[in-house]
C-alpha positions as CSV (number, residue, x, y, z in Angstrom):
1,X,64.8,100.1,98.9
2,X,68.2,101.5,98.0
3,X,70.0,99.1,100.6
4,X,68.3,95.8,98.7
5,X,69.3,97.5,95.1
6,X,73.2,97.8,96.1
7,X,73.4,94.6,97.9
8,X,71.6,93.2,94.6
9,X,74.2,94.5,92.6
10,X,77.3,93.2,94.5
11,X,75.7,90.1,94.5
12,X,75.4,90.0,90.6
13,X,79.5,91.2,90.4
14,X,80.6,88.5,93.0
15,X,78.6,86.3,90.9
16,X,80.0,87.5,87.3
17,X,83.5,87.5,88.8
18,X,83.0,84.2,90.2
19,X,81.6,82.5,86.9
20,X,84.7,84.4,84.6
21,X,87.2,82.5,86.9
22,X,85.7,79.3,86.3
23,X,85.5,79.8,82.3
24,X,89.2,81.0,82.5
25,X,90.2,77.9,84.8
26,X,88.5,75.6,82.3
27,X,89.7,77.5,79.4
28,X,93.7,77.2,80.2
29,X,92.9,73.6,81.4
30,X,91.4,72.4,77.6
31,X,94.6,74.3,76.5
32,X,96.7,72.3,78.6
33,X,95.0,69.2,77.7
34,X,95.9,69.7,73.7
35,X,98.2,67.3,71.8
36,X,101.9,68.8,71.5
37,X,102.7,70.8,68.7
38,X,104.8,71.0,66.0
39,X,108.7,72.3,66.9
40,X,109.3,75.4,64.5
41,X,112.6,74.6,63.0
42,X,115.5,76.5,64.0
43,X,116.5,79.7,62.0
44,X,119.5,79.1,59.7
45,X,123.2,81.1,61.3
46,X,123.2,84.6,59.9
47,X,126.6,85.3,58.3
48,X,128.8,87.6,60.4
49,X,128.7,91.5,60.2
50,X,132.1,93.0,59.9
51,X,133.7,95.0,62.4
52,X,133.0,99.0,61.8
53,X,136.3,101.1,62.5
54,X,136.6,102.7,66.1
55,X,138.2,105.6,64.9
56,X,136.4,108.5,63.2
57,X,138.0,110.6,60.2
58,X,138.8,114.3,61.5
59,X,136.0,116.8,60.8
60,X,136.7,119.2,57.9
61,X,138.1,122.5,59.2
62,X,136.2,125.8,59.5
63,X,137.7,127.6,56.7
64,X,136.9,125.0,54.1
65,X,133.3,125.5,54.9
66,X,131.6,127.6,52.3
67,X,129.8,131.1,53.8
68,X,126.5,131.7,54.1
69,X,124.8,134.6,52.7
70,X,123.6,137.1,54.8
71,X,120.2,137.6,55.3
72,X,118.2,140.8,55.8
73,X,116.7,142.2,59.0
74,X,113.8,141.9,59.5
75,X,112.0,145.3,60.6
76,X,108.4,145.9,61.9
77,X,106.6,148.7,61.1
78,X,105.5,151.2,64.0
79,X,103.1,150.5,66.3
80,X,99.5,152.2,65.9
81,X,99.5,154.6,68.8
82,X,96.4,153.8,71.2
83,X,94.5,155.7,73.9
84,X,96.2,154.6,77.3
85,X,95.0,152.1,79.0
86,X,92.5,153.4,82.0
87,X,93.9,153.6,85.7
88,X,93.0,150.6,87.5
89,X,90.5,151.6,90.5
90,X,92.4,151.1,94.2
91,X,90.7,148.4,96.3
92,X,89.8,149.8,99.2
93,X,91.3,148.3,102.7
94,X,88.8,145.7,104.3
95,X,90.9,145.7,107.3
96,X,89.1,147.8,109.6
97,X,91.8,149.6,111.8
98,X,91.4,149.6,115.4
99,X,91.0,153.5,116.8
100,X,90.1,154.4,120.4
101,X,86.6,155.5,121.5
102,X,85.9,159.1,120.5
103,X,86.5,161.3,124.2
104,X,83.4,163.5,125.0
């Protein structure tokens, strides 16, 4: 029952793929079939830009620069004092260790 289901639906995608290619196939023949269109006219010659300089003027010096004013620091009050954090409990060795027989 499942084997007739799946090979139902790869027929019906063969057969939708199939049928797209022929509507795209027709569809960029009928496009290729239209009269020719209308040339769009050629954009008028844009006036020249002017050449920028290559050189760059000298950055103003440090001294000219005025100072900034100094800000506060910034301070954070105490931290609350909290009960310490519990001891973590060991985890215990799950490699058993290899010990000779007991001798009687």
């Amino acid at each position: 029952m499942a084997t007739s289901i799946n090979c139902s639906i790869v027929f019906a995608i063969i057969a939708l793929s199939l049928f797209s290619s022929i509507s795209t196939s027709h569809a960029a023949r009928s496009l290729l079939q239209l009269p020719n269109l209308p040339t769009i006219p050629s954009l008028p010659q844009l006036p020249n830009i002017p050449n920028l300089p290559t050189t760059l003027p000298p950055l103003p010096s440090v001294s000219s620069l005025p100072t900034l004013p100094s800000i506060p620091k910034m301070t954070l009050p105490p931290m609350p004092s909290i009960n310490p954090l519990p001891n973590m409990p060991s985890i215990p060795n799950m490699i058993p260790t290899l010990s000779p027989p007991p001798s009687n």
